[in-house]
DRENPA-498720 format. One line per field, with one value per residue (C-alpha): residue number from 1; y, x, z. Coordinates in steps of 0.2 Angstrom, whole numbers, padded with zeros to 4 digits. Example, Ala and Ser with C-alpha at 12.3 -4.5 7.8 and 13.67 -1.06 7.14 Angstrom:
<nodes>
n: [1; 2] $
Y: [-0022; -0005] $
X: [0062; 0068] $
Z: [0039; 0036] $
</nodes>
This chain:
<nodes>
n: [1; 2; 3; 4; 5; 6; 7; 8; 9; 10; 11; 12; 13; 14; 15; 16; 17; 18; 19; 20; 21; 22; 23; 24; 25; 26; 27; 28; 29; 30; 31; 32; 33; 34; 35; 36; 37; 38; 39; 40; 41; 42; 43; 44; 45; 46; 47; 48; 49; 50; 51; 52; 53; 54; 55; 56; 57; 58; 59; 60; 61; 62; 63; 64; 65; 66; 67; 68; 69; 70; 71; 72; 73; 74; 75; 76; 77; 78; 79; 80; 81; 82; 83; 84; 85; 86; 87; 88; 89; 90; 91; 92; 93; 94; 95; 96; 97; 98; 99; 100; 101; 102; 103; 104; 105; 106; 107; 108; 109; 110; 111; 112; 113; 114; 115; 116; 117; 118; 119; 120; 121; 122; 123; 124; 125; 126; 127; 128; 129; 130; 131; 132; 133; 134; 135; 136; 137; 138; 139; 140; 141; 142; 143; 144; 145; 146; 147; 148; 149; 150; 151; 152; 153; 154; 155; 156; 157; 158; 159; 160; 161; 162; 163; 164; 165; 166; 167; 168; 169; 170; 171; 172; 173; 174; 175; 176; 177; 178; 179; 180; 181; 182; 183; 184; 185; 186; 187; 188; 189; 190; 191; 192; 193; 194; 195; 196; 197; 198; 199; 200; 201; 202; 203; 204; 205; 206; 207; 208; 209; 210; 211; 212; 213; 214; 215; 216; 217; 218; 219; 220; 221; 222; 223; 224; 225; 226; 227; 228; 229; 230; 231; 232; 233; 234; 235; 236; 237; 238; 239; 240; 241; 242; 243; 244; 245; 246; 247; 248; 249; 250; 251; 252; 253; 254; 255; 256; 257; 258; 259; 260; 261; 262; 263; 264; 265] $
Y: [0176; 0180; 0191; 0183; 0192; 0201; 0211; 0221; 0213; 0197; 0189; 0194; 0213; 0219; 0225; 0241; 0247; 0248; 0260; 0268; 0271; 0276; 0289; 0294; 0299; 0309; 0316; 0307; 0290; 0292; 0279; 0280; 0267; 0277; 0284; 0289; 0305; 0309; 0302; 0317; 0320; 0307; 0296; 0279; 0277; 0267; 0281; 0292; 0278; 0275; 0292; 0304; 0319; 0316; 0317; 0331; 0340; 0337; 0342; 0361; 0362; 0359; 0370; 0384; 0381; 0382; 0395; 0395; 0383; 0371; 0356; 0345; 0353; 0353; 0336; 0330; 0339; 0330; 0311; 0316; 0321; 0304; 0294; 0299; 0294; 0279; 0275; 0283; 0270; 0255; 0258; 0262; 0247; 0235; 0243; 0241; 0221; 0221; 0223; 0230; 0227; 0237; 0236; 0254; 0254; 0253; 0267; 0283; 0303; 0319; 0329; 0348; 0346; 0351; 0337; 0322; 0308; 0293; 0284; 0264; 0257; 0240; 0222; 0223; 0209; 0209; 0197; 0197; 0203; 0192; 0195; 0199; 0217; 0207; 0200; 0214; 0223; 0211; 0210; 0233; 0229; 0217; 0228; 0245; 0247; 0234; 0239; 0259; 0264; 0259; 0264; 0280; 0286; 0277; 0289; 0304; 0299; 0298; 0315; 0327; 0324; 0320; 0309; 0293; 0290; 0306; 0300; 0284; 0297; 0304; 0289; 0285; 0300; 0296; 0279; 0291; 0304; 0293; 0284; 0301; 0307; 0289; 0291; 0307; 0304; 0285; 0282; 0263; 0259; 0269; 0253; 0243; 0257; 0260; 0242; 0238; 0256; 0252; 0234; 0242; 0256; 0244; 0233; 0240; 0250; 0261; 0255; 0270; 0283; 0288; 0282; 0285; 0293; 0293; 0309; 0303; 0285; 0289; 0294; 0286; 0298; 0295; 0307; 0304; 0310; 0306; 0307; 0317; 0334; 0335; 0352; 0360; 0373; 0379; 0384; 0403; 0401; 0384; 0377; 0363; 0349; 0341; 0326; 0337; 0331; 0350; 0354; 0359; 0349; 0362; 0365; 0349; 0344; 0361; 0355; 0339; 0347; 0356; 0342; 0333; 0346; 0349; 0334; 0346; 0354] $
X: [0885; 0868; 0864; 0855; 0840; 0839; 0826; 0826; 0834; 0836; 0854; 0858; 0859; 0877; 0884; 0878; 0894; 0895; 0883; 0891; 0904; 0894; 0888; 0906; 0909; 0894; 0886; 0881; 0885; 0875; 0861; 0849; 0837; 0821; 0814; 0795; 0799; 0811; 0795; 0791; 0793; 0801; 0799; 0807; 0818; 0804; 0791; 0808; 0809; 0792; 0781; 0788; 0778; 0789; 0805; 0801; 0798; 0816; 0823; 0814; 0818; 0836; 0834; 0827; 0842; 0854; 0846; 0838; 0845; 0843; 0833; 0846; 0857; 0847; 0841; 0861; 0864; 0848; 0855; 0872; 0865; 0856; 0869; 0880; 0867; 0866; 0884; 0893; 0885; 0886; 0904; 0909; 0897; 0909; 0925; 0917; 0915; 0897; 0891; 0869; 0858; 0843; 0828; 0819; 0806; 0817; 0827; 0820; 0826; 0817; 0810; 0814; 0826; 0848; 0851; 0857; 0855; 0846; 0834; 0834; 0813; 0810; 0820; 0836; 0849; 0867; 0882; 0899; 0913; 0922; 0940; 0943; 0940; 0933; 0919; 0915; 0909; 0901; 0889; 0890; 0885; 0871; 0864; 0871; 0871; 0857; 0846; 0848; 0860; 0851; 0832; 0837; 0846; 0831; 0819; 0827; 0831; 0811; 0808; 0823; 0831; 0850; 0866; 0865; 0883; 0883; 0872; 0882; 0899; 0891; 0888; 0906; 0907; 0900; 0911; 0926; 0918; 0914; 0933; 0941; 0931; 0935; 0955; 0953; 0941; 0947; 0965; 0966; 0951; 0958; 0966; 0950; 0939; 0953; 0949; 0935; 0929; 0943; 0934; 0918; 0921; 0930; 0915; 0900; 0890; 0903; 0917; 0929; 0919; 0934; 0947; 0957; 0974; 0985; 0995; 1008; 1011; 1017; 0999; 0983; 0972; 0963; 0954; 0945; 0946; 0930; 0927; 0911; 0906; 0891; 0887; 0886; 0898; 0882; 0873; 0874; 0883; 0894; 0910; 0918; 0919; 0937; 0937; 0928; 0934; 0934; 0948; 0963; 0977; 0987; 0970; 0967; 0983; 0981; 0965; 0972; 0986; 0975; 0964; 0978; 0986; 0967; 0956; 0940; 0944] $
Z: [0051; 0059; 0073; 0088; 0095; 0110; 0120; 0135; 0150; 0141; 0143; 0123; 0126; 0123; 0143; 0151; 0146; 0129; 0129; 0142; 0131; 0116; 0129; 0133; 0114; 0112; 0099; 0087; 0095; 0109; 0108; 0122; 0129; 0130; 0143; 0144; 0147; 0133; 0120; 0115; 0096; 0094; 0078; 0072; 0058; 0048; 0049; 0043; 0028; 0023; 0025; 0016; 0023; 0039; 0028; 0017; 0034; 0038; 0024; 0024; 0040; 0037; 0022; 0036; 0046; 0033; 0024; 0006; -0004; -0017; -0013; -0020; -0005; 0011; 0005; 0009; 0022; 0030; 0021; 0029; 0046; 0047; 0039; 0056; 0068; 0060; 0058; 0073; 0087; 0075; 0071; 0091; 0097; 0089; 0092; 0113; 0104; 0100; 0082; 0085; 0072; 0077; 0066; 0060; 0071; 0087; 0082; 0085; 0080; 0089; 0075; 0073; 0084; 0085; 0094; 0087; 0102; 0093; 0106; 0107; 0109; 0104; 0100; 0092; 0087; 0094; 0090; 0098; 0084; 0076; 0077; 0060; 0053; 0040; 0048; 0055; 0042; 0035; 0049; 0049; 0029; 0032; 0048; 0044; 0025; 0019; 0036; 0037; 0024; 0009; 0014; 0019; 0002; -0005; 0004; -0002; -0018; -0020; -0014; -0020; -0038; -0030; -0036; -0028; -0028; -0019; -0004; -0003; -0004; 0011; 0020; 0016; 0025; 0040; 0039; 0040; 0051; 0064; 0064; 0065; 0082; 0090; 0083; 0092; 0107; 0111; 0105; 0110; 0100; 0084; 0073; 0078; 0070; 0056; 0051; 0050; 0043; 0029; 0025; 0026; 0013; 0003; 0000; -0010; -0012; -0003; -0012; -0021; -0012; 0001; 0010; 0028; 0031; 0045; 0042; 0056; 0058; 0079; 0082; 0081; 0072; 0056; 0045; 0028; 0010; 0002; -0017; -0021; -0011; 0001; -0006; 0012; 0005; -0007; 0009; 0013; 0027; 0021; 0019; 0013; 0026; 0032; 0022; 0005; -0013; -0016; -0003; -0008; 0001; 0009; 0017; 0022; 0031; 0040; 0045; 0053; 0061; 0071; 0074; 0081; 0092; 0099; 0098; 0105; 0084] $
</nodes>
C-alpha cells in the first residue's frame, strides 16, 4: 500500500475534523497546522534527526529539568518524550480513518519548551485505512516506524551510549501509551486503537517489547506492560511509569483501577 500525497487545500487532505479530533485528545496528539505566529522556536523533526547540536540540546535540557542524571537517562526521557509526539497523532489520525505520513521536515517541535503540541508545515501524504488492523499498521510501520521511529533512536544512539532495544521498548511505550489515553478519552474508538496498536507491536522492530491488557473485559480501557524500563525512576525526582517492567503487579492493577474510576488519572 502507498500513501497519496497531499498539500494544503488540495482534495487529499484527511477532513478538518480529524484534526479536530486529535485536538480534542490533547496532549500529545495535538497536531497543529502552523500558524505564523506560533513559528517561533520551532524546529522540524529533520533538523532534530540530522544536527546533533539541536538534539544534544534537548537532551541537557531535559537533564536540567529532571535534575542531574546520567546521560544515558535524560537521553530516554527525551527519545520517549518524542516518541509520543510522534506516535499519539498517527495512532488517533487512523482511529478518526486516516493513516498521515508526514515527512520530517513538515513536522515541527518548539525547542525548550513543556509543551508537547507538534506543528504540521509542509506536504504530507494521507490514505484512508484499510479495514483491517493489519493494514493499518503496516502503513503506521512504513510512515511511523521506518519514517520517525527509526531516525530518531538513530539520533540518539549516535550521541548518548544507550540500549537500542531499550529506545524501541520506549517506543513500544508510546504504542501503548497513546492507546491507553484514547481507551480512556474516546471509548468508541478503543478496539480500533487496541488493534491496530496490537499488529503494530507485534511486528518488528517492536516486536516482544510490550503488550496491552484489558483488566476488565465490560470496559473499554487498555493499559500496557512494556518489557524494558525507561529509567525515568533513576531521575532525582522519578518513578516508575504505569506500564514499567520494574512495577510490581499489585502496584500496577492499583494503578489501573484508578485510571479507570477517573479517566483525568
Amino acid at each position: 500500500m502507498t500513501l497519496t500525497t497531499a498539500t494544503e487545500g488540495s482534495s487529499g487532505l484527511p477532513d478538518r475534523r480529524v484534526f479536530d479530533a486529535l485536538a480534542g485528545l490533547g496532549g500529545y496528539f495535538e497536531l497543529v497546522p502552523l500558524d505564523s505566529a506560533a513559528s517561533g522556536g520551532l524546529h522540524s523533526f529533520a533538523e532534530l534527526y540530522g544536527t546533533p547540536e539541536l538534539l544534544d540540546a534537548r537532551i541537557a535540557w531535559v537533564a536540567h529539568r529532571y535534575g542531574p542524571v546520567e546521560p544515558r537517562v535524560s537521553a530516554s526521557v527525551a527519545h520517549l518524550g518524542f516518541a509520543a509526539r510522534l506516535v499519539s497523532p498517527a495512532l488517533a489520525a487512523a482511529c478518526a480513518g486516516t493513516v498521515l505520513d508526514v515527512p520530517a521536515a513538515s513536522l515541527l517541535w518548539r525547542e525548550g519548551s513543556e509543551r508537547v503540541t507538534s506543528w504540521l508545515a509542509g506536504p504530507y501524504g494521507a490514505a484512508a485505512v484499510p479495514d483491517g488492523a493489519d493494514g493499518a499498521a503496516e502503513l503506521l510501520r512504513q510512515s511511523l516506524v521506518e519514517r520517525h521511529l527509526r531516525p530518531l533512536g538513530a539520533a540518539v544512539r549516535s550521541r548518548v551510549r544507550v540500549s537500542e532495544r531499550l529506545l524501541w521498548g520506549n517506543a513500544a511505550a508510546a504504542v501503548g501509551g497513546a492507546v491507553q489515553m484514547i481507551s480512556l478519552k474516546r471509548p468508541e474508538w478503543a478496539d480500533r486503537a487496541a488493534a491496530i496498536a496490537t499488529a503494530l507491536v507485534e511486528r518488528a522492530p517492536l516486536a516482544g517489547l510490550g503488550h496491552l491488557v484489558r483488566p476488565d473485559a465490560d470496559r473499554p480501557h487498555r493499559f500496557f506492560v512494556r518489557r524494558s524500563c525507561c529509567l525515568y525512576y533513576r531521575a532525582p525526582e522519578g518513578g516508575k511509569c504505569g506500564d514499567c517492567a520494574l512495577l510490581d503487579s499489585g502496584t500496577r492493577a492499583r494503578r489501573w483501577r484508578s485510571a479507570m474510576a477517573d479517566p483525568a488519572v
